[in-house]
N, C-alpha and C positions, 0 to 999 in steps of 0.2 A: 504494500500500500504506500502511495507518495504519500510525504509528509505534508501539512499546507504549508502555505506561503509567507513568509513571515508579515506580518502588518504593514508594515514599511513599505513591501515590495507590491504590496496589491495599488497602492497609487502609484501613479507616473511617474511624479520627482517630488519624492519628500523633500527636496532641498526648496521648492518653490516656496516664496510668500502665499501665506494663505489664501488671500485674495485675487494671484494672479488666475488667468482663465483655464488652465492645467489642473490649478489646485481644486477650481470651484466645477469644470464641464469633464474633467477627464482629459485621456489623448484624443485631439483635434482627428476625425474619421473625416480625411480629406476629400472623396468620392461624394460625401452628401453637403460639404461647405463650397465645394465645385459647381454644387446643381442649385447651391443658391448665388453664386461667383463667379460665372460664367469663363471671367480670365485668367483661374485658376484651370482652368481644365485642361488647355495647349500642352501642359505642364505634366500632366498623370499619368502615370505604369501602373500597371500592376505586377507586384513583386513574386517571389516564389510562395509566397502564401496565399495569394491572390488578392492583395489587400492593395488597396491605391497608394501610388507614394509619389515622390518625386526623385530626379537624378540630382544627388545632393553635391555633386559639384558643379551644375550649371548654374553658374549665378543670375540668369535671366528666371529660371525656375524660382530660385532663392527670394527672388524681389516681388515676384508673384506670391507665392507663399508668407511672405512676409508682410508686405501690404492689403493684400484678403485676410489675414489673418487677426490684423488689427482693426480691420473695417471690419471682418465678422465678429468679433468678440467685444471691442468697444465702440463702434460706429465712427473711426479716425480714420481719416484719409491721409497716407504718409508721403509725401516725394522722397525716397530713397535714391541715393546711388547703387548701383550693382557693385562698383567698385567699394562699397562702406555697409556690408552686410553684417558685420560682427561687435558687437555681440548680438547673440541670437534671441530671437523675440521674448522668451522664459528670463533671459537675462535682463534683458531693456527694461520686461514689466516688473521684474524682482527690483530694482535700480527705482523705477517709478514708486512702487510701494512704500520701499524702504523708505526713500526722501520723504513722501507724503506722512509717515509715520513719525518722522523726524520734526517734519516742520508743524504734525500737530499734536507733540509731545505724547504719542503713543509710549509704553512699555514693551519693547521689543526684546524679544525671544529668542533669536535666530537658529536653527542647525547646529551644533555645533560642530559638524564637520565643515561651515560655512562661514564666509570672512564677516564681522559685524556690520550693520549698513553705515557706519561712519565709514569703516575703511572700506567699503564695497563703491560708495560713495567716490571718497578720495582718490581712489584708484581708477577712477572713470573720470575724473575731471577734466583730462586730452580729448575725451569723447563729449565730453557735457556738451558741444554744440549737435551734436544728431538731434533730428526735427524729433525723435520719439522723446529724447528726455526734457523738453519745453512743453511736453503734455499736462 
């Protein structure tokens, strides 16, 4: 008999902020965010599981995925570069939380296998001009 899963591993990324859209919808099921996204769909395979994905090193895919993903999940419409994908959307929205929690004196928790949002902050400060983190 398999053992189950440990608690941890049944969600996507324990390391997300609570609030990000991973923590609150699950993993994003690209095929049905497609059929409301229409310019997501240029973009989708299906993989050896038969499950929709995208070719994670085309960064044309990347920009697509990234900007439906913040128009699906928060109704933001992003101008991204291709060339300025990183950090990845779970990260921008962790970065978003954390500041928002900073600046309204929340009691934050964080992971601790995860940097504090001061220094998750800090350390993103060469990037603080990306259009997501003026959200």
């Amino acid at each position: 008999a398999k053992k189950p899963l440990p608690k941890a591993a049944l969600r996507f990324n324990h390391r997300a902020h609570p609030r990000t859209a991973i923590q609150r919808f699950g993993k994003p099921r690209f095929d049905s965010i497609a059929a409301r996204h229409p310019a997501l769909a240029p973009f989708l395979a299906k993989n050896h599981f038969g499950k929709a994905t995208i070719d994670w090193k085309d960064k044309e895919a990347l920009l697509a995925l990234s900007t439906t993903l913040f128009f699906h999940y928060h109704n933001i419409r992003l101008a991204l570069s291709s060339e300025h994908l990183c950090p990845t959307i779970t990260l921008r929205e962790n970065y978003i939380h954390w500041i928002a929690d900073l600046v309204h004196g929340a009691e934050i928790h964080p992971p601790t296998n995860h940097p504090p949002p001061a220094a998750a902050a800090s350390a993103t400060s060469a990037a603080s001009s990306s259009p997501s983190h003026g959200v």
